[in-house]
C-alpha positions in Angstrom: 16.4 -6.4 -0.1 13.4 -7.1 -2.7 12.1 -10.4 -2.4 8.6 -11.8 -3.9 6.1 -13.7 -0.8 6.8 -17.0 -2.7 10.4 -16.3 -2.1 10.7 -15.4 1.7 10.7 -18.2 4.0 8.2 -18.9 6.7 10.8 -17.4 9.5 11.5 -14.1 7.5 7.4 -13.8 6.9 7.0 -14.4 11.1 9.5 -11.7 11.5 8.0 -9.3 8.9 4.3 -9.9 10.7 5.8 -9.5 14.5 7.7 -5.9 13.0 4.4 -4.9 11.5 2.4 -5.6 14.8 4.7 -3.5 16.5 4.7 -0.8 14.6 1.1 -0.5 14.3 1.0 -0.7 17.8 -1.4 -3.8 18.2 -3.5 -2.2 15.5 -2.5 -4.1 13.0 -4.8 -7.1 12.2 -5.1 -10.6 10.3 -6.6 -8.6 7.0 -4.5 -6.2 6.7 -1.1 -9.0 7.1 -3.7 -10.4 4.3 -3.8 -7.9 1.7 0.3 -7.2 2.0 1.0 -10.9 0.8 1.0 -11.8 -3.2 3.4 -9.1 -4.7 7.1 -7.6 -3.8 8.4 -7.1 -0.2 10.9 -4.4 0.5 12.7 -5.0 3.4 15.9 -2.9 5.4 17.6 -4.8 8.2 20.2 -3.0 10.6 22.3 -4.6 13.3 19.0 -5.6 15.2 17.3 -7.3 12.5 14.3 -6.4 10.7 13.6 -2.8 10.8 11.4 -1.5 7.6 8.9 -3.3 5.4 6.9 -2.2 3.0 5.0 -4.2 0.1 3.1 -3.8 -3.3 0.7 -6.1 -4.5 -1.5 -5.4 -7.8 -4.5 -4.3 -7.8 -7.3 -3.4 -10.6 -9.2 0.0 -10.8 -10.9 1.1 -13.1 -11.2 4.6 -13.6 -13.4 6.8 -16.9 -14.4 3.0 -18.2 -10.6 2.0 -17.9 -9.2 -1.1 -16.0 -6.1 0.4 -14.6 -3.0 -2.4 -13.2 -2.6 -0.7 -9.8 0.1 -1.4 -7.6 -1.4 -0.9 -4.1 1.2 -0.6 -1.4 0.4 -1.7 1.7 2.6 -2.8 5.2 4.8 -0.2 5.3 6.2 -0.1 8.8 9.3 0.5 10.4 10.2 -0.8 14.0 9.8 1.9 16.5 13.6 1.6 18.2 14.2 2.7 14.1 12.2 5.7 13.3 13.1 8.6 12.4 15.9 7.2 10.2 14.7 7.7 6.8 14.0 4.0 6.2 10.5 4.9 6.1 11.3 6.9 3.1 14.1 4.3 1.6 11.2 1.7 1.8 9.0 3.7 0.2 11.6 4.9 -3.1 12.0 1.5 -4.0 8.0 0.6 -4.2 7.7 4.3 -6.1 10.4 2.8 -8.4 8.5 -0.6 -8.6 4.8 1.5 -9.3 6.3 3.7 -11.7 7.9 0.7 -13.7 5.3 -1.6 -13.9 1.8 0.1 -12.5 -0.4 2.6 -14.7 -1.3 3.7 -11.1 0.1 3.6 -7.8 -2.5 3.6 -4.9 -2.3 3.1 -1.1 -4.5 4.1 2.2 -2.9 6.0 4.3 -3.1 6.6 8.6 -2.7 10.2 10.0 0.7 9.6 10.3 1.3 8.0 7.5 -0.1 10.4 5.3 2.8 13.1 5.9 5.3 10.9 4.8 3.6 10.2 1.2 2.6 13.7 0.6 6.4 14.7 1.1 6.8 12.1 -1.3 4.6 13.5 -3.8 1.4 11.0 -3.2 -1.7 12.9 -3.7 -4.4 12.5 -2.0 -7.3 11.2 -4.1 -10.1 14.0 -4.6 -12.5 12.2 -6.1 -15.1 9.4 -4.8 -13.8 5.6 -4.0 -15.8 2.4 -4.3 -15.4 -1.0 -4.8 -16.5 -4.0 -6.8 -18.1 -5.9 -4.1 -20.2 -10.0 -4.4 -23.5 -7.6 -4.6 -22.0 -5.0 -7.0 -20.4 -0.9 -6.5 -20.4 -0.6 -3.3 -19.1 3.6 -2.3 -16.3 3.6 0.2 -16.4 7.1 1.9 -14.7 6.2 4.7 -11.7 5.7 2.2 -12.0 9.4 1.1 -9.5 11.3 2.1 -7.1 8.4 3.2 -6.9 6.9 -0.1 -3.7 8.6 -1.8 -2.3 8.1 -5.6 0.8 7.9 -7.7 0.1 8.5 -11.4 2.0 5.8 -13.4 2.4 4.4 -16.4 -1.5 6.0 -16.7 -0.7 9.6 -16.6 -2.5 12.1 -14.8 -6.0 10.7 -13.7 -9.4 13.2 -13.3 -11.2 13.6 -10.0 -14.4 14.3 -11.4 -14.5 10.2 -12.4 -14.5 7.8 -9.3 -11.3 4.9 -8.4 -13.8 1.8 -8.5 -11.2 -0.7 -6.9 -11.7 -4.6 -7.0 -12.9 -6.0 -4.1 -11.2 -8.1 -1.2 -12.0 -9.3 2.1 -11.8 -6.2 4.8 -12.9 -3.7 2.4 -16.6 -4.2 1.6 -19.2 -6.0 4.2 
């Protein structure tokens, strides 16, 4: 199921938070539930509910003095009784399908063990430097090197030697 935030009802969101918490292990914290909210949900149930999620929400970049429409995916999580289903990966084709439709870029930040399961999807992990558009201006973001992990889009192919300045939100710059 594909269903917008403003069209998934208070219960379903509860559900999709609880699933989330689990599957980040307790990890997973009001900011991050935060920056999931806004865009498309992507959602597989089995006979004991909900047991993948994953979202995209847009984002801006810009990137060699362009403003790039990123779609940033973010919440993908699958409840632990579930893994090792492929749902992970069923989540994920339909956002890919989502980026590459309507996103010059597809973006996301990846955990260790995340980060298998995009680069077996083709994701490539961002070479270049990140930062952010922050309230006091660029702000670098190294500790997003090396996690952050792209999709060229609608874009094409984007150059490492030229940073992913990403607009800012709360979490991401202090």
């Amino acid at each position: 199921m594909i269903a917008h935030t403003a069209d998934l009802a208070p219960a379903r969101l509860h559900e999709i938070r609880a699933l989330l918490d689990a599957a980040f292990d307790g990890e997973f914290g009001d900011e991050d539930w935060e920056h999931g909210l806004g865009g498309l949900h992507v959602l597989v149930d089995d006979d004991a509910g909900l047991a993948a999620h994953g979202s995209v929400i847009m984002r801006r970049a810009r990137h060699r003095d362009r403003w790039l429409r990123v779609g940033y995916v973010e919440n993908v999580g699958v409840r632990p009784d579930a893994r090792r289903e492929g749902l992970g990966g069923r989540v994920m084709a339909e956002l890919e399908g989502i980026v590459d439709r309507a996103y010059d870029l597809g973006a996301l930040s990846a955990s260790d063990e995340g980060a298998r399961l995009y680069e077996a999807r083709g994701w490539q992990c961002w070479a270049g430097r990140i930062g952010a558009l922050g309230p006091a201006g660029v702000v670098h973001l190294p500790e997003e090197e090396g996690s952050t992990y792209v999709r060229p889009a609608l874009a094409g192919p984007l150059d490492a030697a030229h940073e992913l300045l990403f607009d800012w939100r709360d979490g991401d710059v202090l």
